[in-house]
NUMI-250889 format. One record per atom (N, C-alpha, C): residue in three letters; atom name; residue number from 0; x, y, z. Coordinates in Angstrom, 3 decimals. Example, Ala and Ser with C-alpha at 12.3 -4.5 7.8 and 13.67 -1.06 7.14 Angstrom:
residues 2
{rec ALA,N,0,{13.190,-5.690,7.800}} {rec ALA,CA,0,{12.300,-4.500,7.800}} {rec ALA,C,0,{13.200,-3.300,7.800}} {rec SER,N,1,{12.850,-2.250,7.080}} {rec SER,CA,1,{13.670,-1.060,7.140}} {rec SER,C,1,{12.900,0.030,7.870}} 
***
This chain:
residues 117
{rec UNK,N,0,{11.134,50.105,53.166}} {rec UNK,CA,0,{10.428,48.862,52.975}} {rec UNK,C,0,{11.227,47.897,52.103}} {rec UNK,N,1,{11.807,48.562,50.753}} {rec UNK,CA,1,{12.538,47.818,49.949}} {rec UNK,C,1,{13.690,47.275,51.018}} {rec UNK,N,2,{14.328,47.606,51.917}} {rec UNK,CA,2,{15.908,47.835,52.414}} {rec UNK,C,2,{15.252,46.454,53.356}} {rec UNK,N,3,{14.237,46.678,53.943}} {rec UNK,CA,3,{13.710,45.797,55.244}} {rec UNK,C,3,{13.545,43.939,54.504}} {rec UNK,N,4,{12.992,44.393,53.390}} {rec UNK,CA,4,{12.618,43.344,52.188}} {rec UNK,C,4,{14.080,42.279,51.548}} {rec UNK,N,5,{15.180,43.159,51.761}} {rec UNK,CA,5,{16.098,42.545,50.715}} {rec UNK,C,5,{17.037,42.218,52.374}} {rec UNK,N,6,{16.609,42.249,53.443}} {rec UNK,CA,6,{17.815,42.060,54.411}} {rec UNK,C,6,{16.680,40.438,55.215}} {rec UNK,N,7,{15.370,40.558,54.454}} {rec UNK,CA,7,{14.682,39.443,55.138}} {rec UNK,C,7,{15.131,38.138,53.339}} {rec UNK,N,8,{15.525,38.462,52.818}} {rec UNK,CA,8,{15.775,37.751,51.601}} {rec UNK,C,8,{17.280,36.704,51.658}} {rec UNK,N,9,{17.088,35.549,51.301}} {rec UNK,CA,9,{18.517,35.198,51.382}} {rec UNK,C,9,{19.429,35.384,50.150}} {rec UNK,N,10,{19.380,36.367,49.533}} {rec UNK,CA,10,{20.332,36.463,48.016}} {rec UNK,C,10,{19.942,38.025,48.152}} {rec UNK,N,11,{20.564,38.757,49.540}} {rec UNK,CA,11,{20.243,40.416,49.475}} {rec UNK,C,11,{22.295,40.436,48.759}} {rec UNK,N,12,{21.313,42.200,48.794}} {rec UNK,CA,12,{22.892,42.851,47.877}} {rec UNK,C,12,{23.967,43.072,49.250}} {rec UNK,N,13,{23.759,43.518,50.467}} {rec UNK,CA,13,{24.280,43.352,51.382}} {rec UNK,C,13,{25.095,41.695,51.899}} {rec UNK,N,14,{24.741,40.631,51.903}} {rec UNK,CA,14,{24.843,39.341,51.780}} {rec UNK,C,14,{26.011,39.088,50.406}} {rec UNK,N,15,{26.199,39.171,49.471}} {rec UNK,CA,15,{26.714,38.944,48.617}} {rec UNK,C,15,{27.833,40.078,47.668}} {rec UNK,N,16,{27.771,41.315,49.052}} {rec UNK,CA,16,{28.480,42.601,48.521}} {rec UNK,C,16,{30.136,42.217,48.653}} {rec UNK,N,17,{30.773,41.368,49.700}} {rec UNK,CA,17,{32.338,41.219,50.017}} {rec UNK,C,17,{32.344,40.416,48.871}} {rec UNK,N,18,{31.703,39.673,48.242}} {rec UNK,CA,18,{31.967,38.969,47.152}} {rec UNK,C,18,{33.009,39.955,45.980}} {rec UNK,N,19,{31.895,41.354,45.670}} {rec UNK,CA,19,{32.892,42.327,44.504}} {rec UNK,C,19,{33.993,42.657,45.156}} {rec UNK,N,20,{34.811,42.915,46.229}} {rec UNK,CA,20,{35.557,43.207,46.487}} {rec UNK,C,20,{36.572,42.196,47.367}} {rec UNK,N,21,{36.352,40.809,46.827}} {rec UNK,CA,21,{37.229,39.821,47.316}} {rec UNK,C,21,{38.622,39.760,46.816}} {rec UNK,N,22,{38.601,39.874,44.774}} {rec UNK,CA,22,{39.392,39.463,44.526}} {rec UNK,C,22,{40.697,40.231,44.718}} {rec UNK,N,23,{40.492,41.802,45.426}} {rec UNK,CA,23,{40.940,43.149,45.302}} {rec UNK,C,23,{41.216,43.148,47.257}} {rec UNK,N,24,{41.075,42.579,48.148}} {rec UNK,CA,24,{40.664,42.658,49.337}} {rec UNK,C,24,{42.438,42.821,49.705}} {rec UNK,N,25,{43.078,42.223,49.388}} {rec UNK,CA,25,{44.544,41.973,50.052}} {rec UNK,C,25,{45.549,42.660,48.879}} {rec UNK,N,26,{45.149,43.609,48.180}} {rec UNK,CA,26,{45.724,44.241,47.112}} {rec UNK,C,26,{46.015,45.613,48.121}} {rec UNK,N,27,{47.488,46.477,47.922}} {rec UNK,CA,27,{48.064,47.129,48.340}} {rec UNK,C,27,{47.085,48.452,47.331}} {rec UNK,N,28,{46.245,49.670,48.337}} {rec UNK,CA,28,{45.844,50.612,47.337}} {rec UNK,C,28,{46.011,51.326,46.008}} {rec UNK,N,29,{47.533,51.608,45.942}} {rec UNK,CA,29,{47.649,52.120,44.689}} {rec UNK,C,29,{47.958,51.246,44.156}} {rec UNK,N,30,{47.724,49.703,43.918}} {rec UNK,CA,30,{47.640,48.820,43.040}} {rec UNK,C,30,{46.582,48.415,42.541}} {rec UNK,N,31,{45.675,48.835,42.768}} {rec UNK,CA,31,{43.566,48.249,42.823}} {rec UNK,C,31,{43.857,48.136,41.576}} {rec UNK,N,32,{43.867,49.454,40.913}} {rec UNK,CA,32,{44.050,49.528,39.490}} {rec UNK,C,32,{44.014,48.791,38.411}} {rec UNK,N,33,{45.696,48.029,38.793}} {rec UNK,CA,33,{46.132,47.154,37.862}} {rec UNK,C,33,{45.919,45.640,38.008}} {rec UNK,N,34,{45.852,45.289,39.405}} {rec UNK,CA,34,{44.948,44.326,40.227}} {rec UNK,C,34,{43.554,43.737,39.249}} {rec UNK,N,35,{42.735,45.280,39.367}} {rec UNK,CA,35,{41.353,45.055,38.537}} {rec UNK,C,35,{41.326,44.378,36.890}} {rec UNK,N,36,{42.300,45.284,36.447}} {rec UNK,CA,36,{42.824,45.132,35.234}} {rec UNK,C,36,{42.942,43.445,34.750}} {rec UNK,N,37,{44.284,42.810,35.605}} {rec UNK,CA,37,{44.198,42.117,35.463}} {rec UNK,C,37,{43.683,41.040,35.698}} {rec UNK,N,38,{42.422,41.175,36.665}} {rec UNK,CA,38,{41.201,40.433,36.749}} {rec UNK,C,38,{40.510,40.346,35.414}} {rec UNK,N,39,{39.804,41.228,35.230}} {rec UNK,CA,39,{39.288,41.086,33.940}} {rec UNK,C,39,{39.880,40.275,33.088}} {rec UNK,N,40,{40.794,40.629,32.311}} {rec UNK,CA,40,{41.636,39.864,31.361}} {rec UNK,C,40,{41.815,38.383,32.350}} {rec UNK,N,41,{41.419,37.954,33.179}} {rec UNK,CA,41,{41.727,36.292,33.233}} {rec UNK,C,41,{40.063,35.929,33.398}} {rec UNK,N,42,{39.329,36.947,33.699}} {rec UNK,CA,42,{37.913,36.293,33.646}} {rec UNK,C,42,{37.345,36.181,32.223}} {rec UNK,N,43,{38.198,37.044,31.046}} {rec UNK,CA,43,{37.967,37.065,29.713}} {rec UNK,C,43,{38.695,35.666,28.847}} {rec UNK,N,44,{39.795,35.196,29.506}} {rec UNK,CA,44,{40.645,34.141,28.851}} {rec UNK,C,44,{39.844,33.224,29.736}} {rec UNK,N,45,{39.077,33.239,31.148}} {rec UNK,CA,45,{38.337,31.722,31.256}} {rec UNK,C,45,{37.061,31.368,30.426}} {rec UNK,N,46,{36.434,32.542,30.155}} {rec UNK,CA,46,{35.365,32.245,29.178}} {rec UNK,C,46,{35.344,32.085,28.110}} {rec UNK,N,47,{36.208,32.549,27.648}} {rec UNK,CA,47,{36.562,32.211,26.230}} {rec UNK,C,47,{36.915,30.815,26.473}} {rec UNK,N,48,{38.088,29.970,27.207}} {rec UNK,CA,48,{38.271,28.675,27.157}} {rec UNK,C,48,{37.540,28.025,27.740}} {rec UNK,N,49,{36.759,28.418,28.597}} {rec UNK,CA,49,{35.224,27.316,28.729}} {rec UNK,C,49,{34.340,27.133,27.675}} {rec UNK,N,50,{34.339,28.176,26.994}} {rec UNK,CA,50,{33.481,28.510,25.656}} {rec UNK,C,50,{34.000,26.973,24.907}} {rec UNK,N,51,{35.330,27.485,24.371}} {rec UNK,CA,51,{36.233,26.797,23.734}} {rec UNK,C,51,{36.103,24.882,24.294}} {rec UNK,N,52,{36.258,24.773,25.458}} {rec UNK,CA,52,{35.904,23.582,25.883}} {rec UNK,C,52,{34.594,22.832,25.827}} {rec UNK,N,53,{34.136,23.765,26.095}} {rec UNK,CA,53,{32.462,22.980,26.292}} {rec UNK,C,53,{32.272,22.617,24.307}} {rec UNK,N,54,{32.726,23.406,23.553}} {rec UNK,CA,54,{32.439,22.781,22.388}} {rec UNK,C,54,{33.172,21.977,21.882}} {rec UNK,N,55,{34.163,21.816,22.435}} {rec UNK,CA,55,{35.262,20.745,21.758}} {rec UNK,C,55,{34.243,19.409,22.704}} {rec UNK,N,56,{33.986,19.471,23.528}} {rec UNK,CA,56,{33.576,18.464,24.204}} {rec UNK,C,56,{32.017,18.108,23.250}} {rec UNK,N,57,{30.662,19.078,22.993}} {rec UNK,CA,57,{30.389,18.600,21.779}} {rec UNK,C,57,{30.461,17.889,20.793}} {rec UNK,N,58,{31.145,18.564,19.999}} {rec UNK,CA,58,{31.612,18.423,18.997}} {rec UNK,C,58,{32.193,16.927,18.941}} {rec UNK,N,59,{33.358,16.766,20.081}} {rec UNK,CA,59,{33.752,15.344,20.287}} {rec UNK,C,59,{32.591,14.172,20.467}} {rec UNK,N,60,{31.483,14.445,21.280}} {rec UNK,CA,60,{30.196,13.573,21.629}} {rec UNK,C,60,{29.655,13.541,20.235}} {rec UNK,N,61,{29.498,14.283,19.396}} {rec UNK,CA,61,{28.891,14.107,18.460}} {rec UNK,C,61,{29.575,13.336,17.365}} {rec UNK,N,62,{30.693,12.943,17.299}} {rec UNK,CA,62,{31.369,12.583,16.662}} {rec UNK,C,62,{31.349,12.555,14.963}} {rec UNK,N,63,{31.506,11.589,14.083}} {rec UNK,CA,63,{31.317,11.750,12.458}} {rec UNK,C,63,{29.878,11.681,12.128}} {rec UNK,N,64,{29.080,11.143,12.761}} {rec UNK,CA,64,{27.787,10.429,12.273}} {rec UNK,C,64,{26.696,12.006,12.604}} {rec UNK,N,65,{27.045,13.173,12.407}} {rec UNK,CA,65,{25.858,14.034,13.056}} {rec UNK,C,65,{24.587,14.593,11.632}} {rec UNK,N,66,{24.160,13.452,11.085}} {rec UNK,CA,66,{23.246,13.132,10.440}} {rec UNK,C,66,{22.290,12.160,10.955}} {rec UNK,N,67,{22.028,12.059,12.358}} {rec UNK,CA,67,{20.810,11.619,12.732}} {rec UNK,C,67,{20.777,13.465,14.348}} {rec UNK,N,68,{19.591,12.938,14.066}} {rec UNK,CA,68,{18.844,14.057,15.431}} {rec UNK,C,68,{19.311,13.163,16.711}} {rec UNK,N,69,{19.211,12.255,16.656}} {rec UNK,CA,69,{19.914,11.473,17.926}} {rec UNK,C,69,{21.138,11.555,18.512}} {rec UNK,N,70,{21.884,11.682,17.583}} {rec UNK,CA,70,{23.360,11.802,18.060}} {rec UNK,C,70,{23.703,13.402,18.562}} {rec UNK,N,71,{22.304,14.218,17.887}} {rec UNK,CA,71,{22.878,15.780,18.367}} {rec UNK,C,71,{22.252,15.631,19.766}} {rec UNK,N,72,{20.672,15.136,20.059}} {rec UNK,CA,72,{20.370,15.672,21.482}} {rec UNK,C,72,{21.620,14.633,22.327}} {rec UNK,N,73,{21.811,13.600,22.055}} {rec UNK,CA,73,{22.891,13.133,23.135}} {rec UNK,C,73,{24.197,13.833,23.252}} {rec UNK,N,74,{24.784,14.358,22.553}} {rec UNK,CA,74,{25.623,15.127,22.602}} {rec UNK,C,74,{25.491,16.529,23.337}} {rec UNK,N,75,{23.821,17.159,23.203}} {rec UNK,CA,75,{23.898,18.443,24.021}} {rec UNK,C,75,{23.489,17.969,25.475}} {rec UNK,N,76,{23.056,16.763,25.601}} {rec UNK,CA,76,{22.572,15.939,27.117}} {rec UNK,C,76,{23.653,15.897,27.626}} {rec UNK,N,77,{24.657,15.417,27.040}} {rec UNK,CA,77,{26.025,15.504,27.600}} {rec UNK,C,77,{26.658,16.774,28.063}} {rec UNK,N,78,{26.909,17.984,26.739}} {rec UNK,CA,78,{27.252,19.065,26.816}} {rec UNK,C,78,{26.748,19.855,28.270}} {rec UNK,N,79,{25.153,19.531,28.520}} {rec UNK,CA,79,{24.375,20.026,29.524}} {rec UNK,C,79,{24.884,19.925,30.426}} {rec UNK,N,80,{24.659,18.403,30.977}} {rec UNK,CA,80,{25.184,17.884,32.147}} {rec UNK,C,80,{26.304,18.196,32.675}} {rec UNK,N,81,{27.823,18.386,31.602}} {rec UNK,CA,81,{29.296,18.525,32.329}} {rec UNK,C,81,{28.931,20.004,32.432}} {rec UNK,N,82,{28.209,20.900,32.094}} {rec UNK,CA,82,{28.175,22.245,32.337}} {rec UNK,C,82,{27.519,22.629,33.582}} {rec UNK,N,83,{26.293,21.771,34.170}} {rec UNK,CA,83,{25.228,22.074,35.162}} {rec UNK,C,83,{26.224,21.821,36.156}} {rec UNK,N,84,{26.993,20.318,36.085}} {rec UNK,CA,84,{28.402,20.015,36.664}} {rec UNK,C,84,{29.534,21.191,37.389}} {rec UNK,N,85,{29.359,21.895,36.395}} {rec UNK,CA,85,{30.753,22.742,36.158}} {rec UNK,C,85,{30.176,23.959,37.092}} {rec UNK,N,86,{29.133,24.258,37.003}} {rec UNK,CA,86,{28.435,25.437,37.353}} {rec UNK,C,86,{27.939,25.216,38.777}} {rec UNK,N,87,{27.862,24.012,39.563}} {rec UNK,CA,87,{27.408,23.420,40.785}} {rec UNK,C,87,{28.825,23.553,41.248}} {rec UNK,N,88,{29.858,22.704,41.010}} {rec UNK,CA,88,{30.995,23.378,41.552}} {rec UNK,C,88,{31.760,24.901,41.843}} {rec UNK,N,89,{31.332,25.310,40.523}} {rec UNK,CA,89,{32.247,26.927,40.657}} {rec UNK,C,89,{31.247,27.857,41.772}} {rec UNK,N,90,{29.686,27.411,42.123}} {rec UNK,CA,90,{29.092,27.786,43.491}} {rec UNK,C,90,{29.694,27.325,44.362}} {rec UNK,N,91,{30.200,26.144,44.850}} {rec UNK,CA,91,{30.708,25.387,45.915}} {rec UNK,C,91,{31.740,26.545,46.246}} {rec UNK,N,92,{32.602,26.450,45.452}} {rec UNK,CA,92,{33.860,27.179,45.551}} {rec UNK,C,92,{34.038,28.605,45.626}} {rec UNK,N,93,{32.456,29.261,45.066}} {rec UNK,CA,93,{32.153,30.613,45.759}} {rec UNK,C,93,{31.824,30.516,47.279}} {rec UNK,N,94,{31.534,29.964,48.260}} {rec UNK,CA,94,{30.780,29.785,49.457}} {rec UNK,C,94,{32.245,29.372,50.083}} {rec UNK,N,95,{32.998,28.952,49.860}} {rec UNK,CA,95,{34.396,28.982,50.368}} {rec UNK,C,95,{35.503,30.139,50.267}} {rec UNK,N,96,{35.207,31.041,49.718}} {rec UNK,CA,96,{35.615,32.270,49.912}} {rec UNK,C,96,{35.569,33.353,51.080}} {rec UNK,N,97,{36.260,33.745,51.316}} {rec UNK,CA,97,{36.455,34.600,52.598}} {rec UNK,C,97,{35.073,35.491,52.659}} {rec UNK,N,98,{34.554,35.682,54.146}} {rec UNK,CA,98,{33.340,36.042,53.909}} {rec UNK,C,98,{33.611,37.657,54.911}} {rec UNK,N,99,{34.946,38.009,55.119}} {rec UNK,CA,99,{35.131,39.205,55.310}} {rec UNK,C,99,{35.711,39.514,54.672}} {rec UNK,N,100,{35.850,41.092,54.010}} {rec UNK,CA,100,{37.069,41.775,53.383}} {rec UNK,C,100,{37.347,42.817,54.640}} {rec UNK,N,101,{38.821,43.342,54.016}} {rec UNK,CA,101,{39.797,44.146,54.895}} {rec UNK,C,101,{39.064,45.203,55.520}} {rec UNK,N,102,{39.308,45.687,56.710}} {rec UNK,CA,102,{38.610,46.813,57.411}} {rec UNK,C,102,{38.926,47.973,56.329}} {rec UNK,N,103,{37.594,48.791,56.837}} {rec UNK,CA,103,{37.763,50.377,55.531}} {rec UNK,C,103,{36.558,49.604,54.528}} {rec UNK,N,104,{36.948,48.255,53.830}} {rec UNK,CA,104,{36.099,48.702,52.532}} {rec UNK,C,104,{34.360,48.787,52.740}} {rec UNK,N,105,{34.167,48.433,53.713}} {rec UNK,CA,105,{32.761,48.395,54.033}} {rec UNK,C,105,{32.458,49.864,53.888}} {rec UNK,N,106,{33.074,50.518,54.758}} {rec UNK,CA,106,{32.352,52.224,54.711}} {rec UNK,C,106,{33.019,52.727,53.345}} {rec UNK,N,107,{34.308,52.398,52.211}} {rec UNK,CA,107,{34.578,53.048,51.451}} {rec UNK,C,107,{33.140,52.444,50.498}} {rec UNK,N,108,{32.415,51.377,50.401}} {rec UNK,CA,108,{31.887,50.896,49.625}} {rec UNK,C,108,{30.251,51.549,50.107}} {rec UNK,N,109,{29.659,51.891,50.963}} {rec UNK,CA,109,{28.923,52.371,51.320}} {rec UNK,C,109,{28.965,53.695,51.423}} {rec UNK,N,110,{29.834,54.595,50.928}} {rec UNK,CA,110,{30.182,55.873,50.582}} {rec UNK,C,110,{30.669,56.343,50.069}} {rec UNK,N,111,{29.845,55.978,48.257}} {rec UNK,CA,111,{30.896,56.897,47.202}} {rec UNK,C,111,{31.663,58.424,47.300}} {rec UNK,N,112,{32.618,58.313,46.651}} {rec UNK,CA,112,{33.720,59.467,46.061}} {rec UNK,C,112,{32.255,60.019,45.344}} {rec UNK,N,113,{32.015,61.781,45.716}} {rec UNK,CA,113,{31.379,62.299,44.584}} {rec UNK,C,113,{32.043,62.810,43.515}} {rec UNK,N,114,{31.728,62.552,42.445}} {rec UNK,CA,114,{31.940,62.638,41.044}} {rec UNK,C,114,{32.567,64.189,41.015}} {rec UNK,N,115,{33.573,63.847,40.219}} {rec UNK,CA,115,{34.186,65.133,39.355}} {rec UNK,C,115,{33.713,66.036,38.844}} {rec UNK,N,116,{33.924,67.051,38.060}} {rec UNK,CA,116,{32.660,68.051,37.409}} {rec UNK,C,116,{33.725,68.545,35.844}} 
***
Protein backbone atom coordinates (compact mmCIF):
# COMPACT_ATOMS: atom_id res chain seq x y z
CA UNK A 1 0.00 0.00 0.00
CA UNK A 2 2.86 2.28 1.15
CA UNK A 3 4.93 1.28 -2.33
CA UNK A 4 1.44 1.87 -4.44
CA UNK A 5 1.15 5.37 -2.39
CA UNK A 6 4.68 6.79 -3.01
CA UNK A 7 4.69 5.69 -6.97
CA UNK A 8 1.06 7.68 -7.16
CA UNK A 9 3.07 10.74 -5.39
CA UNK A 10 5.10 13.20 -7.37
CA UNK A 11 8.30 13.53 -4.95
CA UNK A 12 8.46 9.33 -4.62
CA UNK A 13 11.95 7.87 -3.56
CA UNK A 14 11.94 5.95 -6.85
CA UNK A 15 11.47 9.42 -8.92
CA UNK A 16 14.30 11.16 -7.31
CA UNK A 17 16.67 7.93 -6.64
CA UNK A 18 19.27 8.62 -10.07
CA UNK A 19 19.60 11.87 -8.41
CA UNK A 20 22.14 9.98 -5.40
CA UNK A 21 23.94 8.40 -7.86
CA UNK A 22 24.43 11.14 -10.54
CA UNK A 23 27.39 12.70 -9.34
CA UNK A 24 29.23 9.07 -9.27
CA UNK A 25 27.31 7.78 -12.63
CA UNK A 26 30.38 8.18 -15.18
CA UNK A 27 33.04 7.41 -12.44
CA UNK A 28 35.26 4.32 -13.39
CA UNK A 29 34.36 1.55 -10.29
CA UNK A 30 37.32 1.35 -8.36
CA UNK A 31 37.28 5.04 -8.24
CA UNK A 32 33.59 5.56 -6.49
CA UNK A 33 35.59 5.84 -3.50
CA UNK A 34 37.61 8.72 -3.98
CA UNK A 35 35.05 10.25 -6.45
CA UNK A 36 32.62 10.23 -3.22
CA UNK A 37 35.25 11.60 -1.14
CA UNK A 38 35.78 14.26 -3.06
CA UNK A 39 32.24 15.17 -3.42
CA UNK A 40 31.75 15.74 -0.04
CA UNK A 41 34.61 17.99 0.57
CA UNK A 42 33.24 20.43 -2.33
CA UNK A 43 29.65 20.17 -1.00
CA UNK A 44 31.39 21.15 2.48
CA UNK A 45 33.53 24.22 0.91
CA UNK A 46 30.03 25.33 -0.95
CA UNK A 47 28.28 25.68 2.25
CA UNK A 48 30.49 27.00 4.12
CA UNK A 49 30.94 29.83 1.29
CA UNK A 50 27.32 30.33 0.83
CA UNK A 51 27.19 30.52 4.56
CA UNK A 52 30.06 32.95 4.27
CA UNK A 53 28.28 34.93 1.46
CA UNK A 54 24.90 35.23 2.41
CA UNK A 55 26.36 37.08 5.53
CA UNK A 56 28.73 39.24 4.05
CA UNK A 57 25.80 40.23 1.93
CA UNK A 58 23.90 41.08 5.37
CA UNK A 59 26.05 42.45 7.03
CA UNK A 60 26.84 44.73 3.89
CA UNK A 61 22.76 45.68 3.69
CA UNK A 62 22.94 46.52 7.05
CA UNK A 63 25.55 48.72 6.86
CA UNK A 64 26.97 51.26 10.00
CA UNK A 65 23.60 52.46 11.21
CA UNK A 66 22.30 48.83 12.77
CA UNK A 67 20.79 50.71 15.71
CA UNK A 68 17.40 51.05 14.34
CA UNK A 69 15.08 47.65 13.91
CA UNK A 70 14.54 48.95 10.44
CA UNK A 71 17.65 48.66 8.94
CA UNK A 72 17.91 44.93 10.39
CA UNK A 73 14.42 43.64 8.91
CA UNK A 74 15.53 45.29 5.50
CA UNK A 75 18.59 43.77 5.48
CA UNK A 76 17.17 40.13 6.33
CA UNK A 77 14.26 41.05 3.44
CA UNK A 78 17.09 41.30 1.37
CA UNK A 79 19.22 38.44 2.80
CA UNK A 80 15.78 36.36 2.22
CA UNK A 81 15.05 37.20 -1.08
CA UNK A 82 18.80 36.63 -2.80
CA UNK A 83 18.55 33.23 -0.92
CA UNK A 84 14.77 32.12 -1.99
CA UNK A 85 16.61 33.41 -5.39
CA UNK A 86 19.48 31.21 -4.98
CA UNK A 87 17.48 28.21 -3.93
CA UNK A 88 14.81 28.56 -7.04
CA UNK A 89 17.72 28.34 -9.25
CA UNK A 90 19.92 25.54 -7.74
CA UNK A 91 16.16 23.49 -8.35
CA UNK A 92 16.18 24.66 -11.94
CA UNK A 93 19.52 23.26 -12.35
CA UNK A 94 18.60 20.03 -10.49
CA UNK A 95 15.76 19.17 -13.21
CA UNK A 96 18.49 19.58 -15.85
CA UNK A 97 20.43 16.83 -14.78
CA UNK A 98 20.61 13.60 -16.47
CA UNK A 99 17.60 11.67 -15.63
CA UNK A 100 19.31 8.25 -16.37
CA UNK A 101 22.32 6.78 -14.69
CA UNK A 102 24.67 4.05 -16.23
CA UNK A 103 23.17 0.54 -16.76
CA UNK A 104 23.87 -1.90 -13.52
CA UNK A 105 23.20 0.86 -10.97
CA UNK A 106 19.55 0.43 -10.84
CA UNK A 107 19.70 -3.33 -9.78
CA UNK A 108 23.14 -2.64 -7.79
CA UNK A 109 20.99 0.03 -5.92
CA UNK A 110 17.97 -2.09 -5.45
CA UNK A 111 20.10 -4.91 -4.09
CA UNK A 112 22.27 -4.38 -1.26
CA UNK A 113 25.78 -6.16 -0.61
CA UNK A 114 24.83 -8.14 2.69
CA UNK A 115 26.78 -6.93 5.46
CA UNK A 116 29.96 -8.42 6.79
CA UNK A 117 29.94 -10.26 10.14
Amino acid sequence: MIRSAMKKDVVSTDHWRWLAFAPVRSIADHEVGSASGVLQAVQQLGMSLGAAGIGTIFFGALGSHADHTRDFLGAAQLTTLITVGLVAVAVAIGFLLPKRTRSGDEAWAAAPEPALA
